[in-house]
TIRO-48319 format. One record per residue (C-alpha): x, z, y; residue number from 0. Coordinates in Angstrom, 3 decimals. Layout:
<pts>
        X        Z        Y resi
        X        Z        Y  NUM
...
</pts>
This chain:
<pts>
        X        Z        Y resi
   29.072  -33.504   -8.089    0
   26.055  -33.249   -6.133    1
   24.725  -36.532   -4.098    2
   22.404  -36.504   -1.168    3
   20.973  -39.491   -0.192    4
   17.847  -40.528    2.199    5
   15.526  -43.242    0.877    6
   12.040  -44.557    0.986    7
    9.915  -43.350   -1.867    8
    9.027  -46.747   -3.547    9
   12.605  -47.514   -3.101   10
   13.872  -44.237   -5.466   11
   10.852  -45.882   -8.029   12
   12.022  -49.122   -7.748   13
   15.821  -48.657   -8.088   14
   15.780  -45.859  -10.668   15
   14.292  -44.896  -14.325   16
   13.319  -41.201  -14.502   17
   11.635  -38.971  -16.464   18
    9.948  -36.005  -15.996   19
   11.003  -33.082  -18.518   20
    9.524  -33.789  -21.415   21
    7.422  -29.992  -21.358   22
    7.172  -29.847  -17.515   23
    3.698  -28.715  -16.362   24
    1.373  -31.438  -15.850   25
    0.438  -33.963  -12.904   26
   -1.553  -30.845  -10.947   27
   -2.111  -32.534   -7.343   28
   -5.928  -32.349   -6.609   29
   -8.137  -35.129   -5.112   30
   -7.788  -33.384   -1.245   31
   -4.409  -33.112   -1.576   32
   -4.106  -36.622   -2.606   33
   -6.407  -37.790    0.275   34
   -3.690  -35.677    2.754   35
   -0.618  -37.811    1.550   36
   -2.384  -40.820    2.100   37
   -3.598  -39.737    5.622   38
   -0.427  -38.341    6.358   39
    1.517  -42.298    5.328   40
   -1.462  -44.051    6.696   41
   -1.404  -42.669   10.134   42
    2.387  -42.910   10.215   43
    1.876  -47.197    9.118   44
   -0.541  -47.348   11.753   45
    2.111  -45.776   14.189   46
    4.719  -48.303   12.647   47
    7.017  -44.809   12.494   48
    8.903  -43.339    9.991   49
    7.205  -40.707    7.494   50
    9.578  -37.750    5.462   51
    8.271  -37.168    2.885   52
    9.997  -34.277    1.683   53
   12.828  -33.739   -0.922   54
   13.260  -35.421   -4.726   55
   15.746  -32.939   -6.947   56
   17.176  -35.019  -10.108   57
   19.327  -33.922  -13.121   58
   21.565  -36.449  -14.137   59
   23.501  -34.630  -16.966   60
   25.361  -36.580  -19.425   61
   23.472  -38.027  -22.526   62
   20.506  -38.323  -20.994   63
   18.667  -40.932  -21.438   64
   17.278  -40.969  -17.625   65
   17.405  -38.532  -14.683   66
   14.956  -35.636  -14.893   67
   12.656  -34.861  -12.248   68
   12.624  -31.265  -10.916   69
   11.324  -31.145   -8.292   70
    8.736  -34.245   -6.952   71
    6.832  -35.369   -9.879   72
    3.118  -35.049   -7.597   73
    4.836  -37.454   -4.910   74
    6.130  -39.629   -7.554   75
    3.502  -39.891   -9.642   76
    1.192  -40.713   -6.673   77
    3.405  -43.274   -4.484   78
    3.419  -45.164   -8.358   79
   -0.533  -44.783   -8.817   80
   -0.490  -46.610   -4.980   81
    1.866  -49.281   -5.976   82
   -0.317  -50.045   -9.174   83
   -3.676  -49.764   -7.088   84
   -1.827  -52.236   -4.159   85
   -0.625  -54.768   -7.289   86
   -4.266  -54.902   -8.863   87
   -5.596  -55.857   -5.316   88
   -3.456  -58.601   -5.295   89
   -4.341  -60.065   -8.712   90
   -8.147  -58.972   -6.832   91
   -7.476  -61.194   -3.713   92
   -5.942  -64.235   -5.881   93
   -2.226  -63.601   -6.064   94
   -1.489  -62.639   -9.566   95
    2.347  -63.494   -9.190   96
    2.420  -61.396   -6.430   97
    1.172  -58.538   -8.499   98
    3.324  -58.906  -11.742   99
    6.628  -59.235   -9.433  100
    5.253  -56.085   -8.011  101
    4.844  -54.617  -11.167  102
    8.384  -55.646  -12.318  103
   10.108  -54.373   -9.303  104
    8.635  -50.594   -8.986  105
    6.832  -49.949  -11.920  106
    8.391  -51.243  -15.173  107
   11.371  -53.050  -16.075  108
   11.752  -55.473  -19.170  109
   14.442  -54.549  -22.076  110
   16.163  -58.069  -22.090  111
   17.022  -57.136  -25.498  112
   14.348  -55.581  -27.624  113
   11.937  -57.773  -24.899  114
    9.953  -54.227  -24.680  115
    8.570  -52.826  -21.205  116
    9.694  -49.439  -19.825  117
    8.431  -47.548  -17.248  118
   10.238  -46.851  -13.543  119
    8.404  -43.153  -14.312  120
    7.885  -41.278  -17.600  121
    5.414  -38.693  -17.235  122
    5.774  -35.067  -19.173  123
    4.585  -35.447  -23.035  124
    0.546  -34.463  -22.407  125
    0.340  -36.864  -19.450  126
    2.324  -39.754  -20.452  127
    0.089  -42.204  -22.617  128
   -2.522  -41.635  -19.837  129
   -0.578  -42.307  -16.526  130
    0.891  -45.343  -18.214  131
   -2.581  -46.895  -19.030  132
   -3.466  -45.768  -15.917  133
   -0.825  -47.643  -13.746  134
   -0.260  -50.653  -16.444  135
   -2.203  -53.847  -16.083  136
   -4.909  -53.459  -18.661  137
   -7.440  -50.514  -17.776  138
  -10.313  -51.500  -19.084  139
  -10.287  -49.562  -22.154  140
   -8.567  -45.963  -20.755  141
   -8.372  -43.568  -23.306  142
  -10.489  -40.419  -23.365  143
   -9.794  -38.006  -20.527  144
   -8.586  -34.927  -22.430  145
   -6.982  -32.563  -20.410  146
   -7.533  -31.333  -17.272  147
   -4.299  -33.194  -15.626  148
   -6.004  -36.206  -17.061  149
   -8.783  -35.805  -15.185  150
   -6.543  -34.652  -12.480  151
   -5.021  -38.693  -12.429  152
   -8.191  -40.216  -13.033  153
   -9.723  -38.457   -9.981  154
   -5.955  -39.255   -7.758  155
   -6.481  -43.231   -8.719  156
  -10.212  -43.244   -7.610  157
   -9.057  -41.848   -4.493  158
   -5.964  -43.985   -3.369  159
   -8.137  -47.284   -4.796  160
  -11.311  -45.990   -2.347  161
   -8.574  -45.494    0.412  162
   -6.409  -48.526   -0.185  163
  -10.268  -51.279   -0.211  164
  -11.651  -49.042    2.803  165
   -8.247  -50.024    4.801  166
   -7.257  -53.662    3.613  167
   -9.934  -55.334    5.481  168
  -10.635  -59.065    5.392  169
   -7.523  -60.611    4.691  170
   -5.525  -58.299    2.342  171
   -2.775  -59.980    1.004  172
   -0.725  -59.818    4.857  173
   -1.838  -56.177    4.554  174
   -0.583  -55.085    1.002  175
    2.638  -56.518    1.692  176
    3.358  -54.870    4.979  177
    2.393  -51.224    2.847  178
    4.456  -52.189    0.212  179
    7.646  -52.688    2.591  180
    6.534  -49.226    4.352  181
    6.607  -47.432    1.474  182
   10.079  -48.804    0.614  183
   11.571  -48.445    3.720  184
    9.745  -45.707    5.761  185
    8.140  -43.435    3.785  186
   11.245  -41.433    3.416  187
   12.550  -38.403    0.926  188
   15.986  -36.810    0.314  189
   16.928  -37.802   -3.100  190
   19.067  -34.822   -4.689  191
   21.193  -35.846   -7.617  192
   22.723  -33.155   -9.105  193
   24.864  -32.739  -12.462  194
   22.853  -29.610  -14.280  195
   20.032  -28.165  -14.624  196
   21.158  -24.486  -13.182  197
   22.557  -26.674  -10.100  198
   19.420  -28.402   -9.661  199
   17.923  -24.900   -9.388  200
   19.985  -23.944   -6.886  201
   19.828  -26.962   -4.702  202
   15.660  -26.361   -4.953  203
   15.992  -23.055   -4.029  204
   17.616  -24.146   -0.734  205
   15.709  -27.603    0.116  206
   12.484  -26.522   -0.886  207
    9.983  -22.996   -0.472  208
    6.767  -24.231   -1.429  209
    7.186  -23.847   -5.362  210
   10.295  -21.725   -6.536  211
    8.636  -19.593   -9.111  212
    6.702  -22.809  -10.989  213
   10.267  -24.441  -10.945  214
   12.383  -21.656  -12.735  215
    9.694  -21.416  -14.837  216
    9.717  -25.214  -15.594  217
   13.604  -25.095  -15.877  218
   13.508  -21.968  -18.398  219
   10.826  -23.482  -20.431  220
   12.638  -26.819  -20.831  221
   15.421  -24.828  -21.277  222
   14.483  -23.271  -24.388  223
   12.349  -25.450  -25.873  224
   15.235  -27.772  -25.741  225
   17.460  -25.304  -28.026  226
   14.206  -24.198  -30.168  227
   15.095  -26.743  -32.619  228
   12.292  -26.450  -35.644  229
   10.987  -23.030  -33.501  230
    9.809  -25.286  -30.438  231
    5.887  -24.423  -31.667  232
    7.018  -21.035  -31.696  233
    8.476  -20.861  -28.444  234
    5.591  -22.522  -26.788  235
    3.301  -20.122  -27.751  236
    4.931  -16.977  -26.574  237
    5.840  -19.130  -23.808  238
    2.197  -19.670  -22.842  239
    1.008  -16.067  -24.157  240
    3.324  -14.627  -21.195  241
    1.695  -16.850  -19.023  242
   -1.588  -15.612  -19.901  243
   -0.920  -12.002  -19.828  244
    0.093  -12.520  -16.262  245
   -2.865  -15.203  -14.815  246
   -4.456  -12.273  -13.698  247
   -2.205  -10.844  -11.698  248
   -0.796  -14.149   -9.607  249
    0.079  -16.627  -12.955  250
    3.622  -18.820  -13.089  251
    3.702  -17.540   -9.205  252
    4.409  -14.047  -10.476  253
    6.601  -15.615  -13.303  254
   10.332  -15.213  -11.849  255
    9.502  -11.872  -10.671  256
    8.721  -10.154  -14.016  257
   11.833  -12.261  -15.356  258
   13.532  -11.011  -12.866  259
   12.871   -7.653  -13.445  260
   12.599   -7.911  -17.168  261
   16.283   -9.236  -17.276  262
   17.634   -6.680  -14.467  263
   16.055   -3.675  -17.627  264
   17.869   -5.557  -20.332  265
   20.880   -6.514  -19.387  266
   21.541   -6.677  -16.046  267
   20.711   -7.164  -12.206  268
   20.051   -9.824  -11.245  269
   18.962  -12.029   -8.231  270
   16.889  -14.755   -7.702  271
   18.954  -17.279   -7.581  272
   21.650  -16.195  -10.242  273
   18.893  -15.592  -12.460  274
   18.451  -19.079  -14.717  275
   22.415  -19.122  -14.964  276
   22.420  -15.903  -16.488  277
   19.902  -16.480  -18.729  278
   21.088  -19.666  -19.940  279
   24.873  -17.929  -20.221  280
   23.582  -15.680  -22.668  281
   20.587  -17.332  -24.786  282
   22.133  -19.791  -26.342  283
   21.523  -20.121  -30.248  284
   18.115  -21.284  -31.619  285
   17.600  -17.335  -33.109  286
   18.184  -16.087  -29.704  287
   16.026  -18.443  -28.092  288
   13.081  -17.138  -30.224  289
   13.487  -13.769  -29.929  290
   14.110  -13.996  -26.096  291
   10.630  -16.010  -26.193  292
    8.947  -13.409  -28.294  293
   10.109  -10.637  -26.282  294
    9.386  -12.138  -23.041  295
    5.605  -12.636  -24.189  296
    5.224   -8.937  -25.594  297
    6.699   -7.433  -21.975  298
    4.540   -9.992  -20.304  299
    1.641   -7.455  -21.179  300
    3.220   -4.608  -19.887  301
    4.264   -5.724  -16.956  302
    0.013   -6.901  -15.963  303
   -0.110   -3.006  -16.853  304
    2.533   -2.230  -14.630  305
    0.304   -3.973  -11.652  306
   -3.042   -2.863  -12.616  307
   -4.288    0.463  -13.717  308
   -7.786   -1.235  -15.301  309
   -5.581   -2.990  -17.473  310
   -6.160   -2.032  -21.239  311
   -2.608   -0.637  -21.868  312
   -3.791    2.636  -19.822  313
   -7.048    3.108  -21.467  314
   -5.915    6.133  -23.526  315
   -4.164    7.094  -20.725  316
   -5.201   10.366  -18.352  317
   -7.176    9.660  -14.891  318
   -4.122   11.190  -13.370  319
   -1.567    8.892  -15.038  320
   -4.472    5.667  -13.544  321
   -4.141    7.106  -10.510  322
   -0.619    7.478  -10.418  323
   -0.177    3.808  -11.436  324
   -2.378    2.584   -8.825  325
   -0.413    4.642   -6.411  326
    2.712    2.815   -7.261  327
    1.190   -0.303   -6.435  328
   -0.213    0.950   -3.191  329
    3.289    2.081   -1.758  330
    4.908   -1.395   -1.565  331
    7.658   -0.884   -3.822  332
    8.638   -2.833   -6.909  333
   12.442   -1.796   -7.698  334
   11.371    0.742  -10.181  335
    9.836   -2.124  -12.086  336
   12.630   -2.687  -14.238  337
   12.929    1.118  -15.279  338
    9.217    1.083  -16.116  339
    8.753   -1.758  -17.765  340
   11.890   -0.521  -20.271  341
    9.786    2.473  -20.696  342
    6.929    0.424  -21.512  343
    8.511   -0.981  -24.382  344
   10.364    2.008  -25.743  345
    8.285    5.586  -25.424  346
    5.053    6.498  -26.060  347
    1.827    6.884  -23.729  348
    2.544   10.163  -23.418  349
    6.312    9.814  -22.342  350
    4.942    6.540  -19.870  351
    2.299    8.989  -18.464  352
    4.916   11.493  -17.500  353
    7.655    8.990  -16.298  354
    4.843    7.330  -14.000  355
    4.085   10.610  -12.228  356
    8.206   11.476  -11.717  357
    7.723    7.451  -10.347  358
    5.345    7.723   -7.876  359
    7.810   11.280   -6.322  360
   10.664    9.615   -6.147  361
    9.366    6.693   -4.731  362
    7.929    8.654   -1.940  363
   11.697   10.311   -1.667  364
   13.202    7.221   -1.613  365
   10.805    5.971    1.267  366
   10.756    8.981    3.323  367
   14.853    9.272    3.041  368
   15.485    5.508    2.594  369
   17.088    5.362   -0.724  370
   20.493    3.716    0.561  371
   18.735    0.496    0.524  372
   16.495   -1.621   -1.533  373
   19.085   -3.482   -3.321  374
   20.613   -0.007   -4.033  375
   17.312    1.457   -5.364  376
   16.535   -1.720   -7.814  377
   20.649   -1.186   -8.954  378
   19.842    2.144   -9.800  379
   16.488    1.757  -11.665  380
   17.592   -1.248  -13.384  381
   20.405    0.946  -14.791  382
   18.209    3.569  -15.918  383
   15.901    0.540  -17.657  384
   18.925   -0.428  -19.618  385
   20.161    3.096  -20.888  386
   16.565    3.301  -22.383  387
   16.424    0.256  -23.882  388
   20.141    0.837  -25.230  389
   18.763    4.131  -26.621  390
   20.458    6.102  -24.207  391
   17.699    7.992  -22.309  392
   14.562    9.226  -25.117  393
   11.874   10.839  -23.209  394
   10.975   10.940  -19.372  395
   12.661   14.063  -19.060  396
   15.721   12.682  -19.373  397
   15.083    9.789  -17.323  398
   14.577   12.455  -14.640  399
   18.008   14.135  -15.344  400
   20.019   10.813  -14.605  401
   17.673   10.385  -12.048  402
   19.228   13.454   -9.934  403
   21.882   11.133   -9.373  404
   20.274    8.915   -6.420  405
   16.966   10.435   -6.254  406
   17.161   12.318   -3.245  407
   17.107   16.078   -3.655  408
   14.929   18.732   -1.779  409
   17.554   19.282    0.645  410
   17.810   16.331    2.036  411
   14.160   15.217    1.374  412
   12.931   18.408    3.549  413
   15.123   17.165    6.199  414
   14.270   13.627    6.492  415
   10.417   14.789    5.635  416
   11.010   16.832    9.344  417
   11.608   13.598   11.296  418
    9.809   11.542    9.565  419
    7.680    8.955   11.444  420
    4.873    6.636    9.524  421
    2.965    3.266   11.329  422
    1.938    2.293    8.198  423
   -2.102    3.532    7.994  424
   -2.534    3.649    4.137  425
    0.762    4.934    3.542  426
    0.262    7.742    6.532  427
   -2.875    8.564    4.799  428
   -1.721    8.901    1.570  429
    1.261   11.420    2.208  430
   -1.776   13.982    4.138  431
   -3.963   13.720    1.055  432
   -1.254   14.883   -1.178  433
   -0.644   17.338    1.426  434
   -3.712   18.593    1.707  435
   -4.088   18.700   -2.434  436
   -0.761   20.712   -2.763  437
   -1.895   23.199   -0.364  438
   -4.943   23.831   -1.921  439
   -3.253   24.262   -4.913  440
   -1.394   27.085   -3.085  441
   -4.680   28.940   -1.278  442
   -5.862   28.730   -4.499  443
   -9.020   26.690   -2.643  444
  -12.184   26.989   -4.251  445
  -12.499   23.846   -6.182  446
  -14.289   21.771   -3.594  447
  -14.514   18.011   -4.233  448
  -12.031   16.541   -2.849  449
  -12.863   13.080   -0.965  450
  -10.721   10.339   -2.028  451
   -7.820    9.390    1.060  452
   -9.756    5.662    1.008  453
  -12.952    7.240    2.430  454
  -10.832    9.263    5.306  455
   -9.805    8.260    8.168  456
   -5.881    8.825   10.019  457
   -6.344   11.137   13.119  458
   -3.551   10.869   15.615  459
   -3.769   14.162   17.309  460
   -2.087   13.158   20.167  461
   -3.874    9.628   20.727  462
   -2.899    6.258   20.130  463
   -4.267    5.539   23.519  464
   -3.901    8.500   25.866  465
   -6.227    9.283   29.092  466
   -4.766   11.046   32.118  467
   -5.746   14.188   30.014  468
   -2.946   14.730   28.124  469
   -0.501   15.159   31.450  470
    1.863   17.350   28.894  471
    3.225   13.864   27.150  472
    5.495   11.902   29.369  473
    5.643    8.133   27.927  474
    8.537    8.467   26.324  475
    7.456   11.715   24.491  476
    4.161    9.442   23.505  477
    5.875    6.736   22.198  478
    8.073    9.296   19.840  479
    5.896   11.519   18.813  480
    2.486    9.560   18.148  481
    4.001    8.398   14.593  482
    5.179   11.514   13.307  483
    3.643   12.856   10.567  484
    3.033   15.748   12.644  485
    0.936   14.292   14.842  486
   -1.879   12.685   12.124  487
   -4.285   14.538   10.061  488
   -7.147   13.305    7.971  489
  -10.779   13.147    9.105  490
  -14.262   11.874    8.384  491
  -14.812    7.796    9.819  492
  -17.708    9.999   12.178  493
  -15.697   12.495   13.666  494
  -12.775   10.197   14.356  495
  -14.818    7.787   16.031  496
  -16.321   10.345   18.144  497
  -12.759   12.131   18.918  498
  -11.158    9.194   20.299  499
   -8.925   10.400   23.114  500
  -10.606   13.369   23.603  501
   -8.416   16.564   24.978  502
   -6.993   18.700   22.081  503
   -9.532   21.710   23.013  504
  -12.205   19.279   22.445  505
  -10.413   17.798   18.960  506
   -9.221   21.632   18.026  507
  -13.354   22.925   18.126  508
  -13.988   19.551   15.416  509
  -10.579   19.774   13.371  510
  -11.795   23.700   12.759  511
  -15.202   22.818   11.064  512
  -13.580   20.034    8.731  513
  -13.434   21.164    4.980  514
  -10.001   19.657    4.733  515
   -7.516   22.407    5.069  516
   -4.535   20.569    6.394  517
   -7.201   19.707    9.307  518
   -8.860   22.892    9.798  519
   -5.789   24.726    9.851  520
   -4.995   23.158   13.467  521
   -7.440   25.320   15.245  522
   -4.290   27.585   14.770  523
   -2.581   25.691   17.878  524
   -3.770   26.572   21.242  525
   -2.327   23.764   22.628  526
   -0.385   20.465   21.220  527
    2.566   19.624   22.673  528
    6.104   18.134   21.436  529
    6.585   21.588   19.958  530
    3.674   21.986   18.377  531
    4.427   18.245   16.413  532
    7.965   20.012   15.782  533
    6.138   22.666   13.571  534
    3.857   21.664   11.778  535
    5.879   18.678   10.232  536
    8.311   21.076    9.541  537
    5.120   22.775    7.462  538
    4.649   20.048    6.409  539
    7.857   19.028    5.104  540
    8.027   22.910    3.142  541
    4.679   21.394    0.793  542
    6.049   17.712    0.600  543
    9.092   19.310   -1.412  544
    6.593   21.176   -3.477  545
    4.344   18.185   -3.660  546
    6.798   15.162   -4.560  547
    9.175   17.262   -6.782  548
   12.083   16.250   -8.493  549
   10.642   16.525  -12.418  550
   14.240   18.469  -13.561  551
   13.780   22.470  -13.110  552
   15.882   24.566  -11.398  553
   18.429   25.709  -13.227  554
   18.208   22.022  -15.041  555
   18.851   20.900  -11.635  556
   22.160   23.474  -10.728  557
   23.636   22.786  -13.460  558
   23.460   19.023  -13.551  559
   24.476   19.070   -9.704  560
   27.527   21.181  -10.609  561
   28.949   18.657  -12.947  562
</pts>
C-alpha cells in the first residue's frame, strides 16, 4: 500500500528514522543551490506563508531496519544541517537546554535500552561518519574532508551558519524558535511511503522530473549490490566502469537510456518505466548479478562508440564507416540503438562497418516513409538485436535480409521520397549532399572535391520570403511547396546570401555556374513553378533509391519478398 501524506520537513525528521541506501550517490547539492533553499524558506518566513517544498519518496519494505530514502536526501540532509546550525546558536545565545531538546526531538533519539544515540537521518556509507560529526554536538575535531561530498557538506554548513547569524539579529532565541516551528509546520513536502523499491520507482517517475535517470540508477545499483553477496567489490567496479565509459557522453543522465536499450537487445523491449521491474524479475541470483554487472560495464563502451565517432572503438575503422556513425547521430534517431549495440558485442569491425552504412539507409527510409511509428521502429530493431545476440543473425548481410521485413522497400520509398517535405535545415541539407554524391557517381564526375554539406548552405528556390515577383505562387501553393525537397538545393553561404528572393532568372544565371551538379543542373528549367517542384523531386526521388539502398540484391530481395 502506498501512503501520501503532506507534512513540514522538520516534522518528517523529527517523527521518523530513515536511512539513505546504504550505496546511494553522495550528498551532491552545491553551495548556490544551498543558498536558493534557504532564500526560497526565508522569504516565505518573512511572508509568514506556507513553502512546498517538493516531494520525499520512502521504501518501507519489510525487515528493514528504517525507511529508505529515494528520492530527497539533498532536502533532508540540508533542513537537518539547519536544525543543528539553529540548536548550536542556542547553546551560542545561552540556552543549552533549549538546544539538546532540539537535538533530541529532530536529530537523534536515545536507545532507552542499550542508552546509545541514533540518528533521525543516516547518510549513504561514504558520507555518514562525516554528516554525523557534522550535525552532532562536538565539532571541534571534524575529521579530514576526504571526498568531494565531504567537502560538498562542509561548504552547505558554512553557508546555512553564515545565513542563519546574518538573519537572527539581536535577540535570537525569539527568532530560532519561530524558524524552528516554520520548518515543522510550513515548510511543506509530500511524503511518499511506498512498500518496494520498483513501486517507489514508479511513484518518482510520476511526482518528480528533475532526476529520473540518477534514481534508476541509484535503485539498480542498490539493487544489486544488495544480492552481490561476497561479489559486492566486484559489482561496484563494473558498476562505476559503466559510469565512466559514459561521463563523456552525458554520465548517470545517459544511464537509463543505454539500459534501456541494452536490455530492449538482450532480452526484450522495454520502457522506461517497466524497465527496473524487469530487470529485477530476471537478475536475481548472486552469479547473475555479476555477470549482468560485468556485461553492463563492457557494453557501456560500446554504446560511448555508438554516440561518438572519435571514440577509440572506430579507430581501425574506415573514414566512411566515421562518417556514417556520425551521420546516425546527426539524424535524431536512437531506435536502432539496440540492434547496434548487439552488433557491437557480437561481429567484427568489419561486419559493424557494414551494418552502420545499411543503418544510416534505412534510417533515412524510415524517416522519409515514417517507419509505422517510433515505438514500431525500436520493436523491430530491438528484435533484430536479440536474434544476434541469440546467434541467430552472423554477419550484416543477414541483418539486412530480416531487415526487408519493415525496412521500407524502393517502391514505396520512391513514392514517399516524391512528396516528401523537410523543415528541418541539417536534415534538408544532408539528403541534397547525398544527392548530389550519388549523381556524380552516375556522370561519372571528374573527381572534384567535394565540400562537406556543413560548409553549404539550403537554397529554397522558391523563397522562404517571397516578393511580388514570384506572381506564379498563390499562398497556398507557397506554403506547400517551399518545404519540398524539390524546392531546396545546396549553395555556397555567398551566393545564398546574395540570392535572397531574387526572381528564378536571376537565381537560374547563379545556380548554372555552381560546381555542384544537383545545383547547376537547374539552369535546365526555364521557369519554376508547382510543376517544375513536381519534377525534379520526382528526379530526385529516382537517385534517393539508388542512394539509400536496401543492402539485400535483387534477386536476394525477390526471393525473400516472395516468401
Amino acid at each position: 500500500m502506498t501512503d501520501f501524506e503532506l507534512r513540514g520537513v522538520a516534522d518528517v525528521l523529527k517523527q521518523k528514522r530513515l536511512a539513505v541506501p546504504v550505496h546511494q550517490r553522495p550528498f551532491s547539492w552545491q553551495a548556490i543551490e544551498v543558498q536558493e533553499f534557504l532564500d526560497d524558506i526565508g522569504a516565505a518566513f518573512e511572508r509568514k506563508e506556507e513553502y512546498f517544498l517538493g516531494t520525499i519518496v520512502l521504501i518501507t519494505e519489510s525487515g528493514a531496519q528504517f525507511p529508505q530514502v529515494i528520492d530527497g536526501q539533498q532536502r533532508l540532509a540540508t533542513g537537518a544541517l539547519v536544525l543543528a546550525g539553529v540548536a548550536d546558536m542556542f547553546s551560542a545565545a545561552g540556552d543549552p537546554e533549549r538546544a539538546n531538546n532540539l537535538r533530541m526531538q529532530y536529530l537523534v533519539s536515545m536507545d532507552i535500552e542499550s542508552g546509545v544515540l541514533t540518528p533521525h537521518l543516516t547518510l549513504s556509507a561514504g558520507d555518514e561518519p562525516f554528516f554525523r560529526r557534522l550535525t552532532g554536538e562536538d565539532r571541534g575535531s571534524l575529521p579530514a574532508v576526504t571526498l568531494d561530498s565531504h567537502k560538498r557538506l562542509l561548504e552547505a554548513d558554512s553557508t546555512i551558519r553564515g545565513w542563519l547569524s546574518a538573519r537572527a539579529g539581536s535577540e535570537p532565541i525569539p527568532w530560532l524558535g519561530r524558524l524552528t516551528t516554520f520548518l515543522t509546520d510550513l515548510v511543506k513536502v509530500i511524503l511518499v511511503e511506498v512498500p518496494d523499491d520498483a513501486n517507489g520507482y514508479l511513484i518518482f517517475e510520476t511526482l518528480n522530473d528533475r532526476g529520473l535517470d540518477l534514481s534508476i540508477a541509484d535503485l539498480l545499483k542498490n539493487y544489486l549490490l544488495g544480492r552481490a553477496g561476497h561479489d559486492t567489490q566486484s559489482v561496484l567496479n563494473h558498476w562505476t566502469a559503466a559510469l565512466t565509459a559514459l561521463a563523456a557522453y552525458g554520465g548517470e543522465n545517459l544511464f537509463s537510456t543505454y539500459l534501456r536499450h541494452y536490455w530492449s537487445s538482450m532480452y526484450q523491449l522495454a520502457r522506461e518505466k517497466e524497465l527496473y521491474r524487469a530487470i529485477k524479475g530476471r537478475i536475481t541470483s548472486q552469479t547473475s548479478v555479476l555477470d549482468f554487472a560485468q556485461d553492463l560495464a563492457q557494453n557501456s563502451s560500446y554504446y560511448a562508440a555508438i554516440l561518438s565517432p572519435e571514440h577509440e572503438y572506430w579507430a581501425a575503422a574506415s573514414p566512411e564507416a566515421q562518417d556514417a556513425v556520425r551521420t546516425l547521430g546527426s539524424l535524431g534517431l536512437q531506435q536502432y540503438r539496440p540492434l547496434l549495440l548487439a552488433a557491437m558485442a557480437h561481429f567484427t569491425l568489419s561486419e559493424v562497418q557494414k551494418l552502420v552504412r545499411h543503418l544510416v539507409n534505412w534510417n533515412v527510409r524510415l524517416l522519409v516513409v515514417g517507419g509505422g511509428g517510433g515505438g514500431v521502429m525500436e520493436r523491430r530493431y530491438a528484435e533484430l538485436g536479440q536474434a544476434l545476440r541469440h546467434g541467430e543473425l552472423k554477419s550484416a548481410s543477414e541483418v539486412a535480409e530480416r531487415a526487408v521485413a519493415f525496412v521500407p522497400g524502393d517502391t514505396v520509398f520512391h513514392s514517399s521520397f516524391t512528396e516528401a517535405s523537410v523543415s528541418t535545415v541539417t536534415l534538408a541539407r544532408y539528403y541534397l549532399h547525398q544527392l548530389e554524391v550519388q549523381l556524380r557517381r552516375e556522370r561519372r564526375h571528374p573527381d572534384q572535391e567535394l565540400v562537406p554539406s556543413g560548409k553549404l548552405t539550403l537554397e529554397h528556390i522558391f523563397p522562404e520570403k517571397p516578393l511580388s515577383n514570384w506572381p506564379q505562387f498563390t499562398d497556398e501553393d507557397g506554403k506547400a511547396s517551399v518545404n519540398r525537397l524539390g524546392n531546396m538545393t545546396l549553395l555556397a553561404h555567398k551566393a545564398n546570401s546574395e540570392l535572397k528572393s531574387a526572381p528564378f532568372e536571376e537565381k537560374r544565371r547563379s545556380y548554372a555556374s555552381s560546381s555542384l551538379l544537383i545545383t547547376s543542373e537547374l539552369k535546365a528549367f526555364s521557369a519554376w513553378d508547382t510543376g517544375s517542384i513536381e519534377q525534379r523531386q520526382k528526379a530526385l526521388a529516382n537517385l534517393a533509391v539508388k542512394a539509400w539502398p536496401m543492402g539485400v540484391g535483387k534477386r536476394k530481395l525477390a526471393k525473400l519478398n516472395s516468401a
